[in-house]
N, C-alpha and C positions, 0 to 999 in steps of 0.2 A: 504494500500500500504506500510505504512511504514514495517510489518512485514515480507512482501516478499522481502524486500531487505536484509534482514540479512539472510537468508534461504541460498542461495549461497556460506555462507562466513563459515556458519555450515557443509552443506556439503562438501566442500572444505578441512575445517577441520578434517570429521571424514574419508573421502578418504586418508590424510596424515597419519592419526593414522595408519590403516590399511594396507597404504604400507609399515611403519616403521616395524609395526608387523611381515608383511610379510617378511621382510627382515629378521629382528631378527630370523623368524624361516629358511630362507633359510643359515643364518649361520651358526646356528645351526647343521643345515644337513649336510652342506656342512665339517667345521668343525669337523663333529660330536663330539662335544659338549655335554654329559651327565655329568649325577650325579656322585661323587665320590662315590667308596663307603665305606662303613664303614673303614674298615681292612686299606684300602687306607694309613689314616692321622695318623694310628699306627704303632710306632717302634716295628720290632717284632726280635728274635734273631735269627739265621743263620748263616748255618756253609758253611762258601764257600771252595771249592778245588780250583779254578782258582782264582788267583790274581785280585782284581776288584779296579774300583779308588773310594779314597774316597771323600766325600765333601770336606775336605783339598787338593784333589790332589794326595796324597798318595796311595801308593797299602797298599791293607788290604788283608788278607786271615783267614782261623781257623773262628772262631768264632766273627761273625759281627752283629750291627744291622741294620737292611734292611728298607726300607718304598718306596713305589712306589708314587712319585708327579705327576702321569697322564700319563708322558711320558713316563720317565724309571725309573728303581730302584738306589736310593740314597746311600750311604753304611757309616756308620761311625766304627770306630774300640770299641772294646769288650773289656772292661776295668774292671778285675775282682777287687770285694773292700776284 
C-alpha cells in the first residue's frame, strides 16, 4: 500500500510537465517563435537611398550597416577609416 500512494503525486506530476510543454509549444506557434538565422546577428554593409533611423535616432542614408534583430532592420552609420 505504501507505494500506491505516491503513484498519484507522480502522475500528477508528469500531467504538469506536459501541460507546461504544451504551453511552451503553443507559444511558440502562437508567437511564432523560430530560430534566428545565421546572417540575422551579422553587421553587413548597405547602401540605403531613403533616409532610415538609426540606433542613435539619427537619419543615416549612403552607405550603412544593417542587421535584422527578429523584428526589423537596425541601421548604424558607415564610418570610413
Amino acid at each position: 500500500m505504501l507505494g500506491t500512494a505516491g503513484a498519484p503525486g507522480i502522475a500528477a506530476q508528469r500531467k504538469v510537465e506536459f501541460t507546461m510543454f504544451a504551453l511552451r509549444e503553443d507559444y511558440q506557434r502562437i508567437l511564432r517563435l523560430r530560430p534566428r538565422p545565421a546572417w540575422a546577428s551579422v553587421w553587413h554593409l548597405w547602401r540605403v537611398a531613403i533616409p532610415r533611423r538609426s540606433i542613435a535616432g539619427r537619419l543615416v542614408h549612403g552607405q550603412v550597416w544593417r542587421r535584422h534583430d527578429g523584428r526589423r532592420w537596425i541601421y548604424k552609420k558607415f564610418i570610413e577609416h
